[in-house]
VEXVOPA-189643 format. One record per atom (N, C-alpha, C, CB): x, y, z; residue in three letters. Coordinates in steps of 0.001 Angstrom, whole numbers, padded with zeros to 6 digits, always signed. Glycine has a CB too. Layout:
% VEXVOPA-189643
XYZALA
...
***
This chain:
% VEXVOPA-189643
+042873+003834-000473UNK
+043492+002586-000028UNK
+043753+001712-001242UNK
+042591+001845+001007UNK
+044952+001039-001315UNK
+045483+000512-002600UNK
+044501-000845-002524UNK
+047356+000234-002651UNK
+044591-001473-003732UNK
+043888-002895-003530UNK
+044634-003524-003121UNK
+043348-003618-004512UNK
+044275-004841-002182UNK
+045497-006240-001902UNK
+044396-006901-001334UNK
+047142-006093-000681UNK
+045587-007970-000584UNK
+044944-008992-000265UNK
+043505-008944+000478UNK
+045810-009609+000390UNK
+043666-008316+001337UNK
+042561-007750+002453UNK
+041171-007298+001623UNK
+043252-006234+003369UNK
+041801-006496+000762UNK
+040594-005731-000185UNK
+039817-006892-001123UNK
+041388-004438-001379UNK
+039159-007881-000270UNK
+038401-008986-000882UNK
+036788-008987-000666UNK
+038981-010282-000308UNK
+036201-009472-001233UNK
+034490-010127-000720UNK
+034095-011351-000834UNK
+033324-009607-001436UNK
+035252-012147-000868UNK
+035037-013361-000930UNK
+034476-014326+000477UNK
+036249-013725-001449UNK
+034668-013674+001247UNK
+034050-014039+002709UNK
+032980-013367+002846UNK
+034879-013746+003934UNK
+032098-012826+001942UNK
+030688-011983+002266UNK
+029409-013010+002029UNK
+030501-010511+001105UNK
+028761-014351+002781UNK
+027596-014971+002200UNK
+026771-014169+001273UNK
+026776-015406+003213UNK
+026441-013179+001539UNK
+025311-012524+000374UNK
+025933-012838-001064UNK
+025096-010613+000522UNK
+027689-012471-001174UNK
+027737-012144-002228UNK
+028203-013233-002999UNK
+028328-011105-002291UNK
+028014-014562-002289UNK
+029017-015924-002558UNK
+028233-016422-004175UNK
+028807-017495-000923UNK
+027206-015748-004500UNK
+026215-016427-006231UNK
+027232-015790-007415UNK
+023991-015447-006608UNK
+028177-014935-007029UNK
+028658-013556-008018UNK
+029263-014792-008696UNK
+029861-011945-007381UNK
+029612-014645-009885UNK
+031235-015437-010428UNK
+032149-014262-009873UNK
+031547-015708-012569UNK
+033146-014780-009815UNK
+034937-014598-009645UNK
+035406-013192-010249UNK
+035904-015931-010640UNK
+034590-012795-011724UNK
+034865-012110-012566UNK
+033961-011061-012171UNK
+034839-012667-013786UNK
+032495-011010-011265UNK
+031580-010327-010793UNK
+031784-009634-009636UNK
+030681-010986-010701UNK
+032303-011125-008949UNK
+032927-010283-007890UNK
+034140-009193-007934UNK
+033320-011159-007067UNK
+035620-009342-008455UNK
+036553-008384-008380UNK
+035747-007281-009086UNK
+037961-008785-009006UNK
+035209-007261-010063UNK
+033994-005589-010593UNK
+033312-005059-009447UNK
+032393-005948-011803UNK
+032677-005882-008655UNK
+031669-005222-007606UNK
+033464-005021-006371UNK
+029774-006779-006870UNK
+034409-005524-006157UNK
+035620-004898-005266UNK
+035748-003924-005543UNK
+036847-005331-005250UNK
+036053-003648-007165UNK
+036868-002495-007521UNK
+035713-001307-007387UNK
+037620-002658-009135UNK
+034556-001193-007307UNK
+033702-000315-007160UNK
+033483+000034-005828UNK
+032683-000649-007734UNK
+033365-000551-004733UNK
+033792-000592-003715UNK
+035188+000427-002745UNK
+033906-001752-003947UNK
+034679+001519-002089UNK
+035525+002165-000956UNK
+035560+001210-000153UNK
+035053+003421-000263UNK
+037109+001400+000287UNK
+037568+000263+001410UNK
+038031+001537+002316UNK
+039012-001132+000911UNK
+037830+001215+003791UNK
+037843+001843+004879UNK
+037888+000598+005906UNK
+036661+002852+004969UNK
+039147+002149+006906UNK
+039387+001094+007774UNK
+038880+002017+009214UNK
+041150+000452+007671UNK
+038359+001267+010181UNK
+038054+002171+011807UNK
+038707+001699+012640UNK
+036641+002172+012539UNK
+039063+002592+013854UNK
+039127+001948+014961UNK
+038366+002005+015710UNK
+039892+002071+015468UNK
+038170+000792+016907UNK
+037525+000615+017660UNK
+036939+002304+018387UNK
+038291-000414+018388UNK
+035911+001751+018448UNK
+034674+002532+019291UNK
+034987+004496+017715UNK
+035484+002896+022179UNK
+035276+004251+016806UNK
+035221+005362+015741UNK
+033388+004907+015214UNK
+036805+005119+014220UNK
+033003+006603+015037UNK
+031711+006324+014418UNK
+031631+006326+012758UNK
+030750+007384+014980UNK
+030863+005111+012846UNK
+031341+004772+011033UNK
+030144+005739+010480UNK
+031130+002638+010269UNK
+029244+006137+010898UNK
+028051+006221+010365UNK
+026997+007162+011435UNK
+027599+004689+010088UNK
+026337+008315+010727UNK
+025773+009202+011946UNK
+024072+008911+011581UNK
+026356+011191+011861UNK
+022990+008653+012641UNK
+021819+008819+011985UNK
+021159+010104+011257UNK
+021090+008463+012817UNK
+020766+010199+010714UNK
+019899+011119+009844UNK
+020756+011236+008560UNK
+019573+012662+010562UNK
+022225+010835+008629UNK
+023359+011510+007509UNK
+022993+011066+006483UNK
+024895+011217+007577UNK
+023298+011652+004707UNK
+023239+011372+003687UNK
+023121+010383+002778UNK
+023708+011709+003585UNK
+024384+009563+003357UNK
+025151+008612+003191UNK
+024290+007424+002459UNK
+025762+008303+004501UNK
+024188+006873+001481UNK
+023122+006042+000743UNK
+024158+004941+000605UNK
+022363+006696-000787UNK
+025283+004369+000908UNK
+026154+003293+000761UNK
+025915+001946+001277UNK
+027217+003651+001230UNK
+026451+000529+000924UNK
+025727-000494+001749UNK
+027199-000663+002118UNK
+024657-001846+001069UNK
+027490-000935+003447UNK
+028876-001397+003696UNK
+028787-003062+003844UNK
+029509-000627+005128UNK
+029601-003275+003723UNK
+030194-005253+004177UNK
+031445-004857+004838UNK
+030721-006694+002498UNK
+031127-005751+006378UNK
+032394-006093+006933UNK
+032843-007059+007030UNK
+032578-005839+007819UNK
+034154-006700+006382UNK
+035131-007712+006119UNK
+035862-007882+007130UNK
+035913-007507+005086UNK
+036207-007405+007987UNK
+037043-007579+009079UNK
+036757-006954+010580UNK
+038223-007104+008612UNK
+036538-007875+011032UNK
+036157-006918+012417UNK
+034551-007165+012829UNK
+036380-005037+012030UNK
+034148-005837+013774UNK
+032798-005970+013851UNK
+032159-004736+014172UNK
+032458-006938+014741UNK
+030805-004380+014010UNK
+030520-002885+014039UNK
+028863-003115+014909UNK
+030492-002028+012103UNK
+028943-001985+015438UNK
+027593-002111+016599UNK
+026574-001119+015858UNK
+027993-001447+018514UNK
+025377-001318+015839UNK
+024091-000309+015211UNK
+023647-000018+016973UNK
+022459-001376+013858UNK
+023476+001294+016821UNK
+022884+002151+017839UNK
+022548+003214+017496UNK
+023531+002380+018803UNK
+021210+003763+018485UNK
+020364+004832+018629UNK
+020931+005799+020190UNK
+018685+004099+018696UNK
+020603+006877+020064UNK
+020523+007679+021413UNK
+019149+007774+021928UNK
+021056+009139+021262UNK
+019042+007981+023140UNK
+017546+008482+023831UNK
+017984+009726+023531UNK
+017048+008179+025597UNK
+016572+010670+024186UNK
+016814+012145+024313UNK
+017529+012965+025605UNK
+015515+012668+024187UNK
+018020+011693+026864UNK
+018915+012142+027169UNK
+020330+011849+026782UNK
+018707+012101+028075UNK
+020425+011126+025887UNK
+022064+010503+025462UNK
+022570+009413+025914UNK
+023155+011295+025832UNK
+021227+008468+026400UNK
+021663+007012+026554UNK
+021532+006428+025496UNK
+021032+006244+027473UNK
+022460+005380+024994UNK
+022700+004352+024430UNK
+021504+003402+023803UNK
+023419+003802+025297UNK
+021153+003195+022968UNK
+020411+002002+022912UNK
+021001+001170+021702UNK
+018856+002316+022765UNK
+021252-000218+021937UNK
+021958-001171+020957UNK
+020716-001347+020033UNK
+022617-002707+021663UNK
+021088-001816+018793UNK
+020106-002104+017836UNK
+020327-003921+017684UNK
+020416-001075+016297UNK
+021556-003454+016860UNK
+022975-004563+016628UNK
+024245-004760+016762UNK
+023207-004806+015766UNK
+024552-006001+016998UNK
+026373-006086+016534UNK
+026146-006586+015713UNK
+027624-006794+017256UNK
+027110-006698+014666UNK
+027331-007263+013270UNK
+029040-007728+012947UNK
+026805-005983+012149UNK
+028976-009117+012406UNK
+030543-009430+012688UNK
+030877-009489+011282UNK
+030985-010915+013601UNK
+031761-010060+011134UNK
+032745-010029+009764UNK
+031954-011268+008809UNK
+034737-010522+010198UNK
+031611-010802+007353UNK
+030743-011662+006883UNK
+029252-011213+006622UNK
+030803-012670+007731UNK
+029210-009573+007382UNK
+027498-009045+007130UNK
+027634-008158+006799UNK
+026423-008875+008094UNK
+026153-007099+006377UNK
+026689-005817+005964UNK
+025140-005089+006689UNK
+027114-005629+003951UNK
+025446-003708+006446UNK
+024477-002980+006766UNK
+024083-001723+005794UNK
+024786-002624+008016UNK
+023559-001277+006340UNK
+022908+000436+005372UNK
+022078-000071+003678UNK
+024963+001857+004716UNK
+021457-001321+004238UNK
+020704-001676+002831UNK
+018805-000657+002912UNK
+020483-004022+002829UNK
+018814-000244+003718UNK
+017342+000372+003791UNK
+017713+001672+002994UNK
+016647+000686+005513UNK
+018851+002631+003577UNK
+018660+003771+002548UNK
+019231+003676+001245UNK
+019164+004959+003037UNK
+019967+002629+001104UNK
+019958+002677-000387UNK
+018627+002009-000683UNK
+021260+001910-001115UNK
+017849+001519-000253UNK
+016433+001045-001158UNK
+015835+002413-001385UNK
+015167-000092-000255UNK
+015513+002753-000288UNK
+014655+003624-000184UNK
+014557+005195-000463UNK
+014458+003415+000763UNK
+016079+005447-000271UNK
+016891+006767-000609UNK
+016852+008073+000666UNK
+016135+007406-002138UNK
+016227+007431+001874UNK
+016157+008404+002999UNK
+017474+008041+003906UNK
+014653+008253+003879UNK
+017355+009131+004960UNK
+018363+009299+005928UNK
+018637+007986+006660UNK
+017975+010381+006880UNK
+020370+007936+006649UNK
+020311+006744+007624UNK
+019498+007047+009443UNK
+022153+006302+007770UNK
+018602+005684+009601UNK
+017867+005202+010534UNK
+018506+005059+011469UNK
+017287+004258+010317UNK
+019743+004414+012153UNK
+020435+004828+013363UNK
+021945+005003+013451UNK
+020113+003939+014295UNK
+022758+005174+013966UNK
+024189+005393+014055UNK
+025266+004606+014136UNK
+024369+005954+014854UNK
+026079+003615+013286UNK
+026717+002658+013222UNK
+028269+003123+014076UNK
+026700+002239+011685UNK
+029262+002017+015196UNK
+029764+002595+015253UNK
+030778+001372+015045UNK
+029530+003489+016097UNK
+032401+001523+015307UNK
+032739+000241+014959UNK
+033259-000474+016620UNK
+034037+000332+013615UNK
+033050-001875+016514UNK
+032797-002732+017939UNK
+034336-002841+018056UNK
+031789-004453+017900UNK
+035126-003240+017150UNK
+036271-003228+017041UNK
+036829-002733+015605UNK
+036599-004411+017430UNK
+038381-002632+015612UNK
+038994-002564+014625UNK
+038713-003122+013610UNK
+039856-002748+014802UNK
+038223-002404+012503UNK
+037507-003073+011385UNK
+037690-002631+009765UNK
+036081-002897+011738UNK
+037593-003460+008754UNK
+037615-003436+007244UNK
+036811-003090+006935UNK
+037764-004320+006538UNK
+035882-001825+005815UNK
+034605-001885+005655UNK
+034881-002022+004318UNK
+033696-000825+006175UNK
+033755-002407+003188UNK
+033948-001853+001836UNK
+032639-001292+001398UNK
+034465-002921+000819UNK
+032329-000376+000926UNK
+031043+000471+000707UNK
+030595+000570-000242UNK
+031010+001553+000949UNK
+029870+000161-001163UNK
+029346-000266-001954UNK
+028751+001128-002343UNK
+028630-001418-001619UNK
+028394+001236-003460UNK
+027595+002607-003696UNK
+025669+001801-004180UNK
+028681+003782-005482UNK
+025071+002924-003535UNK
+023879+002579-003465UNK
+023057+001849-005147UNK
+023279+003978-002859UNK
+023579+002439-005756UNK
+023303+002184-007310UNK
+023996+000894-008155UNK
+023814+003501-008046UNK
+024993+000551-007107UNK
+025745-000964-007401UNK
+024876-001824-006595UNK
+027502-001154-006858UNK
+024819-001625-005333UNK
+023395-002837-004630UNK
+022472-003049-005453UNK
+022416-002350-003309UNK
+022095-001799-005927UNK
+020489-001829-006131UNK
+020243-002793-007812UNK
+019794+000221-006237UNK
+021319-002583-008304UNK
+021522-002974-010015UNK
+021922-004718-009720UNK
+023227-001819-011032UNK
+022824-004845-008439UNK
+022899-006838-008529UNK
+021512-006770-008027UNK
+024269-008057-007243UNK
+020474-006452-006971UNK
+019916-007129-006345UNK
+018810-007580-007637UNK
+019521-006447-005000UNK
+018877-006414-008691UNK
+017632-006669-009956UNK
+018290-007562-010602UNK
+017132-005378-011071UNK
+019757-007903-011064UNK
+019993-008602-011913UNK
+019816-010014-011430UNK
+021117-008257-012389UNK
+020252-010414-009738UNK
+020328-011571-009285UNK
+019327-011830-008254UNK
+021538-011777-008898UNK
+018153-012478-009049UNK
+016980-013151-007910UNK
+017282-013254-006599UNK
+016597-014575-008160UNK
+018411-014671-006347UNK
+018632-015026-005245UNK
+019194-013798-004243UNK
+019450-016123-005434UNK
+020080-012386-004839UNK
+020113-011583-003388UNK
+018815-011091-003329UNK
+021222-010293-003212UNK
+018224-011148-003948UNK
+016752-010198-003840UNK
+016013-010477-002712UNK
+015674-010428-005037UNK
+016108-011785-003043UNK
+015359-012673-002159UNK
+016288-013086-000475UNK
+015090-014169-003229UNK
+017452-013280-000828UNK
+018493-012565+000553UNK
+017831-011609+001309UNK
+019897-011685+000074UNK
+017925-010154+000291UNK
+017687-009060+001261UNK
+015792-009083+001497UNK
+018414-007388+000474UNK
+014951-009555+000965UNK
+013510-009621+001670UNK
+013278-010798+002994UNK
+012385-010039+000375UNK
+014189-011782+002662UNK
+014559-012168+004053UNK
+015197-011689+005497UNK
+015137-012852+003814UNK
+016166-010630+004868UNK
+016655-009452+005690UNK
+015728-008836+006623UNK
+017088-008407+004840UNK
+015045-008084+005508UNK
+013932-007127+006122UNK
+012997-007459+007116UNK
+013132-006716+005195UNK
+012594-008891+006345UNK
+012132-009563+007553UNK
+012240-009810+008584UNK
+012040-010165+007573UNK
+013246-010448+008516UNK
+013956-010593+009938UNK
+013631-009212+011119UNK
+015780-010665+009563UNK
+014366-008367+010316UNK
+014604-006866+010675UNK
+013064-006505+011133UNK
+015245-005824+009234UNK
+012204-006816+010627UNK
+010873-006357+011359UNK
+010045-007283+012234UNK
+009937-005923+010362UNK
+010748-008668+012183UNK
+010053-009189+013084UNK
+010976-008499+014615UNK
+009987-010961+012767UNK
+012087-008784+014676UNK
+013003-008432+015474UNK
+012146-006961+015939UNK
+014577-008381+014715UNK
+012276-005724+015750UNK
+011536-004863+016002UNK
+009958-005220+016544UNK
+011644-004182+014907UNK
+009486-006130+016516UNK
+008295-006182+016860UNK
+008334-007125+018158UNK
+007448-006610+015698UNK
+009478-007597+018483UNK
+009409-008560+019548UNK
+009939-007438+020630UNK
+010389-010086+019315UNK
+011253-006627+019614UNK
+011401-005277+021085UNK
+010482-004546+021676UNK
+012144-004066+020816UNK
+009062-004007+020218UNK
+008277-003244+020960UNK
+007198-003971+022036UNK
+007621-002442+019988UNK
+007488-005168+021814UNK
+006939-006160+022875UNK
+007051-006305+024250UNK
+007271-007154+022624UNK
+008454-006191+023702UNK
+009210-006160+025297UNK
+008991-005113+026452UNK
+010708-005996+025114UNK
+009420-003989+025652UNK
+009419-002230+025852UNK
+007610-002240+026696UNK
+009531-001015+023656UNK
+006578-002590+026183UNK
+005497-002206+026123UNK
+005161-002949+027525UNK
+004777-002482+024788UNK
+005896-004572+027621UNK
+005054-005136+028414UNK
+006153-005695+029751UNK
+004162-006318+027505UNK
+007007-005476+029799UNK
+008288-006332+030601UNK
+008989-004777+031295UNK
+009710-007469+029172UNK
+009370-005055+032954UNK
+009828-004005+033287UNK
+011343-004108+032958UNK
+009451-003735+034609UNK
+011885-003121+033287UNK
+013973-002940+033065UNK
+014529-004192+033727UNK
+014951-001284+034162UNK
+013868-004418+034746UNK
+014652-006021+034931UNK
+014415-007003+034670UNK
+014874-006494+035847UNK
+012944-007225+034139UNK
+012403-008538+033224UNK
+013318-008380+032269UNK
+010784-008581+032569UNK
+013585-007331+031049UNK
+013943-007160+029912UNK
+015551-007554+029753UNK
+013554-005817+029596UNK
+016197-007196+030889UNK
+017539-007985+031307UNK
+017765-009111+031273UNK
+017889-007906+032339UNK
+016862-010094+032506UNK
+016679-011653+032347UNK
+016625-012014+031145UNK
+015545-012220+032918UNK
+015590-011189+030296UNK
+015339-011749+029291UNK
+016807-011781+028200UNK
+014065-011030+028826UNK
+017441-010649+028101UNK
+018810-010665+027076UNK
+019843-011427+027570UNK
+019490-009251+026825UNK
+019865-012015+029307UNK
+020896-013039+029402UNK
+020448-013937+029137UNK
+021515-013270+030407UNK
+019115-014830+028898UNK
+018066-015893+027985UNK
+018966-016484+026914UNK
+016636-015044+027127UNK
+018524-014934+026145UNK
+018933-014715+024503UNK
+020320-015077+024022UNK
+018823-013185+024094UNK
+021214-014724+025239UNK
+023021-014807+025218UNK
+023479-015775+025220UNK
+023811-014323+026202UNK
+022579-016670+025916UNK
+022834-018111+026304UNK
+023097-018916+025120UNK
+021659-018730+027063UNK
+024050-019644+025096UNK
+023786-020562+024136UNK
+024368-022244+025063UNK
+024758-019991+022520UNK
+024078-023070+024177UNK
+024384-024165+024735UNK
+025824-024459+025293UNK
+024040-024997+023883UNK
+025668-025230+026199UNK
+027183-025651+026456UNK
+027861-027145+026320UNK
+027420-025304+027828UNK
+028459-027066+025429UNK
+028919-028752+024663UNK
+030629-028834+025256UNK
+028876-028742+022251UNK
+030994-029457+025345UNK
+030499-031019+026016UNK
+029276-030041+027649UNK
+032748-032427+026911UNK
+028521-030900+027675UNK
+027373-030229+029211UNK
+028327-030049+030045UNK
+026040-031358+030127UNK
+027876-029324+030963UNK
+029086-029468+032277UNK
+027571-029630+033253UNK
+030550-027614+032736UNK
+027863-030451+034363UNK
+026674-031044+034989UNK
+026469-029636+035486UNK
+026795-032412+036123UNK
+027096-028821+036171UNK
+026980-027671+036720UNK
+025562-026400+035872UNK
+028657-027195+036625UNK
+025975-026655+034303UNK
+024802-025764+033801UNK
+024964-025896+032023UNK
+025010-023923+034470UNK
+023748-026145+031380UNK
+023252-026837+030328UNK
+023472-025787+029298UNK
+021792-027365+030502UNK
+023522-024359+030016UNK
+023876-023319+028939UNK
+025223-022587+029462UNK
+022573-022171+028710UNK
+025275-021272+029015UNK
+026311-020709+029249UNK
+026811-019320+028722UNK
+026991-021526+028994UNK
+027095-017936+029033UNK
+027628-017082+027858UNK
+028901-017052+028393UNK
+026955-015576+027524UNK
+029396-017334+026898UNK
+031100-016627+026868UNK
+031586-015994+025764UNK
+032249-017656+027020UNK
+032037-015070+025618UNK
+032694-014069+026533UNK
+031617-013525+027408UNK
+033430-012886+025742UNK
+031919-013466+028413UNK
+030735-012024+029075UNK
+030657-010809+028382UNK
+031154-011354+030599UNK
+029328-010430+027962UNK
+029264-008877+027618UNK
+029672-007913+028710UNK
+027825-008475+027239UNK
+029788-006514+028234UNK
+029560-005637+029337UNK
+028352-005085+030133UNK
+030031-004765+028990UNK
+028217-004582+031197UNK
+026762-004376+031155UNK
+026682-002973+030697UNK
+025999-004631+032558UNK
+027199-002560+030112UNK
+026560-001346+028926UNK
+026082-002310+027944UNK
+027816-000101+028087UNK
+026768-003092+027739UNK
+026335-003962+026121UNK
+024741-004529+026596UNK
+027727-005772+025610UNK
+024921-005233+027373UNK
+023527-005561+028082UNK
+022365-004078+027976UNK
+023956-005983+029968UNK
+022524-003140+028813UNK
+022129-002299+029079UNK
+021312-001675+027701UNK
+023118-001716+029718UNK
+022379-001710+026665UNK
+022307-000725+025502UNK
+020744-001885+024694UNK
+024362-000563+024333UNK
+021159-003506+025028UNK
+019894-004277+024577UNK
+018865-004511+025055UNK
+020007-005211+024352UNK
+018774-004300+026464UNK
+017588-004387+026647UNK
+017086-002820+027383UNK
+017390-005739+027461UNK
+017806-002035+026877UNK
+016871-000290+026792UNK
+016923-000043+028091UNK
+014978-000138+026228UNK
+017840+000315+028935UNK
+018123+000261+030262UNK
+019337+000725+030793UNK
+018003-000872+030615UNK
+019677+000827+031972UNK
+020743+001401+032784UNK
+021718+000634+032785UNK
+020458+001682+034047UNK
+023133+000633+033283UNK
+024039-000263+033444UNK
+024224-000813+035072UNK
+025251+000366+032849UNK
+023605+000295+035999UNK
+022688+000390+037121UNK
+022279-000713+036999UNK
+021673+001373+037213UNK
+020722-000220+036435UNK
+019920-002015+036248UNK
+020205-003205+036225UNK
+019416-002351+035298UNK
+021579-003633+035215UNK
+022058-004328+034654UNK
+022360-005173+036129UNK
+023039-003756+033652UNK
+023648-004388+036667UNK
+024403-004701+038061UNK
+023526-005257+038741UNK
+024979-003566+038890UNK
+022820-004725+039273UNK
+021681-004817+040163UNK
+021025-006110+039987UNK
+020709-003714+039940UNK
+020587-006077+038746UNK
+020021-007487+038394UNK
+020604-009073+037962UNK
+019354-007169+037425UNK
+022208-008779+037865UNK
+022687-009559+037314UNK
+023290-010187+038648UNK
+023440-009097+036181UNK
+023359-009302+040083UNK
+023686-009538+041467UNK
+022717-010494+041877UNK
+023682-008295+042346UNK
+021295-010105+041838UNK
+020172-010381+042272UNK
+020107-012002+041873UNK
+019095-009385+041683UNK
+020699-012616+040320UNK
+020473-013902+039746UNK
+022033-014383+040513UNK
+020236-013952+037774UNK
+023063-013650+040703UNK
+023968-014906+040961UNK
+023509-014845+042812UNK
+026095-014607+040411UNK
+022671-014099+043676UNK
+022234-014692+044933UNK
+021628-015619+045196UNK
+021726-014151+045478UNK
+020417-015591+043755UNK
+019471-016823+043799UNK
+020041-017812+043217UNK
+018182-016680+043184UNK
+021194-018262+043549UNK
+021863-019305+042639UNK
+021327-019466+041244UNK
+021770-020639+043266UNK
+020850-018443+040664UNK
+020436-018737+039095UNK
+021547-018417+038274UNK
+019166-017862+038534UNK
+022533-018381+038297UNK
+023462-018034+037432UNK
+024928-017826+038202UNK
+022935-016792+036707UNK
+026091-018147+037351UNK
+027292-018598+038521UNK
+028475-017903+037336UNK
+027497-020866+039030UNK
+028982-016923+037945UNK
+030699-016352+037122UNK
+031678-017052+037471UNK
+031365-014830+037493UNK
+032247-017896+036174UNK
+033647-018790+036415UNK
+034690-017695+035331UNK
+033468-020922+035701UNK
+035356-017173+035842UNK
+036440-016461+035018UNK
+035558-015601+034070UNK
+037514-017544+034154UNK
+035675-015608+032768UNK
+035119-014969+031948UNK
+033890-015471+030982UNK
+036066-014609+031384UNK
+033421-016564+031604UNK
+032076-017337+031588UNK
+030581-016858+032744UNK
+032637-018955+032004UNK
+029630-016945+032614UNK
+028460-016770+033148UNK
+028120-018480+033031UNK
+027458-015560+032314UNK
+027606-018850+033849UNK
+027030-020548+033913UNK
+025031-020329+034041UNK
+027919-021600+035931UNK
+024380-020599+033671UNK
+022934-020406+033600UNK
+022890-021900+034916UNK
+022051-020599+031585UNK
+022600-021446+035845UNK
+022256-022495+036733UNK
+021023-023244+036639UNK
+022282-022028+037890UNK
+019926-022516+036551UNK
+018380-022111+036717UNK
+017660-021995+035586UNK
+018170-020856+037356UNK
+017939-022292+034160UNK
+017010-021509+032990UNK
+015687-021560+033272UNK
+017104-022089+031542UNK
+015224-022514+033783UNK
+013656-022505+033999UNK
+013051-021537+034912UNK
+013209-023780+034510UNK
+013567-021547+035929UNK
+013850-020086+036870UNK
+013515-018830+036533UNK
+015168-019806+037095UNK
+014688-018742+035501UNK
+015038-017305+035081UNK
+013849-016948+033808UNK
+016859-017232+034462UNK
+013713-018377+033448UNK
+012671-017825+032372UNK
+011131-017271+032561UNK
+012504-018891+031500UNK
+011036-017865+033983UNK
+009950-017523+034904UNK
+009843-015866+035048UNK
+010253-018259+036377UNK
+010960-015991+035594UNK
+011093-014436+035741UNK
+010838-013313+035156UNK
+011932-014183+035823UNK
+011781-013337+034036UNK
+011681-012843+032714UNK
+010478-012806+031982UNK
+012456-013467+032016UNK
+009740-013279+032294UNK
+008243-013358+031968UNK
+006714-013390+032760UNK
+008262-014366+031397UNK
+007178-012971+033623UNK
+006353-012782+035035UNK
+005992-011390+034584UNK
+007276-012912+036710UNK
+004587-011076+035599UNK
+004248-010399+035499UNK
+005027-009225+036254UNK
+003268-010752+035573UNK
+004259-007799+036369UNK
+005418-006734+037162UNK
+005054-007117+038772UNK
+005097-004665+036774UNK
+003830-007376+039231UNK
+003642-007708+040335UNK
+003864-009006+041048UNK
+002718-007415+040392UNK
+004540-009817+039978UNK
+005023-011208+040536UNK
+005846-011956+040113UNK
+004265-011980+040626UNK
+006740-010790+040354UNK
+008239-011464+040272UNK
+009018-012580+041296UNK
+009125-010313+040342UNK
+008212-012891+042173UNK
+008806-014124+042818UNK
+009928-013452+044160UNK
+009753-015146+041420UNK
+009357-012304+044499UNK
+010269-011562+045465UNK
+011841-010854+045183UNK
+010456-012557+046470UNK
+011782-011130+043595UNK
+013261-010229+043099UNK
+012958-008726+043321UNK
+013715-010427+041243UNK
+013443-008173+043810UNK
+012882-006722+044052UNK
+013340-005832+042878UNK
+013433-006059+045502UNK
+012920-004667+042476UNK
+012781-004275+041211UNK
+013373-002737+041721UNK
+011133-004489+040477UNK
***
């Protein structure tokens, strides 16, 4: 792929400390690739030691069960990157990246990450904030997994989806928009798309939650948060 306009990293936060002159060196080293939607960028166990940044678009991290369900890890939008563990570490990529949509990647070779992150403190300290993250996150799933049934764990990811709704609408204080799918749901909280339905029926009966077009309205958060955190035997008569 020729260089141009597109072929930039100037929209990457990690890499915003570089000078001007640091950055086009770390471009030109850089494979640029392009996917389409739902193409797999990335297989688990594969070789591949590269850190990608997406520049355009957005790309989903997922695992399979051992029957070939889905499980989401992440989405990741334009502005982040991924595959920084096997270039640290030099083992197989950990799960299967695929792309969410039509997307820009640029791929860094493992030996170019690894040489800024020594030269420049501040990504160093970027990516141990990363990791962090990355393992607290894992420790709140095996939380979940261990102690919350398939439909607690649901409540709980439409919780998470929620974000505020500005200007309020008296009707409901939060809100998700766009609606996910319930595979997308499904794939996060380790579950069926079955489940999903089922449970997402169950909250708009109890008036806890209301579909206006391509909005979800959180009627109930206090409700739902009940729920979502109830025990398995007292769920408040939601049937399971």
């Amino acid at each position: 792929m020729s260089q141009g306009n597109a072929n930039r990293l100037d929209g990457i936060p990690f890499l915003k400390s570089l000078t001007e002159a640091e950055l086009r060196d770390v471009e030109k080293r850089c494979r640029w690739r392009r996917f389409d939607e739902g193409e797999q960028i990335l297989d688990k166990d594969s070789d591949d030691r590269d850190v990608y940044f997406v520049v355009q678009g957005g790309v989903q991290i997922v695992n399979f069960s051992m029957s070939g369900r889905e499980i989401a890890f992440a989405q990741l939008d334009a502005g982040t990157y991924f595959g920084e563990l096997s270039a640290i570490d030099g083992n197989p990529r950990s799960a299967t990246v695929l792309a969410a949509t039509n997307c820009l990647l640029a791929a860094m070779p493992a030996q170019v990450f690894t040489s800024l992150v020594v030269r420049h403190p501040d990504l160093a300290t970027h990516v141990l904030h990363r990791l962090t993250a990355i393992v607290r996150s894992c420790d709140e799933r095996i939380m979940d997994l261990s102690t919350l049934g398939a439909v607690q764990r649901v409540y709980l990811e439409v919780l998470r989806l929620a974000e505020e709704n500005e200007p309020a609408d008296p009707a409901a204080e939060w809100v998700i928009s766009p609606i996910p799918t319930h595979k997308a749901i499904a794939g996060r909280a380790s579950t069926t798309r079955e489940t999903v339905a089922r449970s997402m029926s169950q909250l708009v009966a109890a008036d806890i939650i209301e579909r206006r077009g391509n909005t979800i309205l959180l009627r109930d958060v206090e409700r739902l948060g009940e729920l979502a955190g109830a025990l398995d035997g007292d769920m408040g008569g939601v049937s399971r």
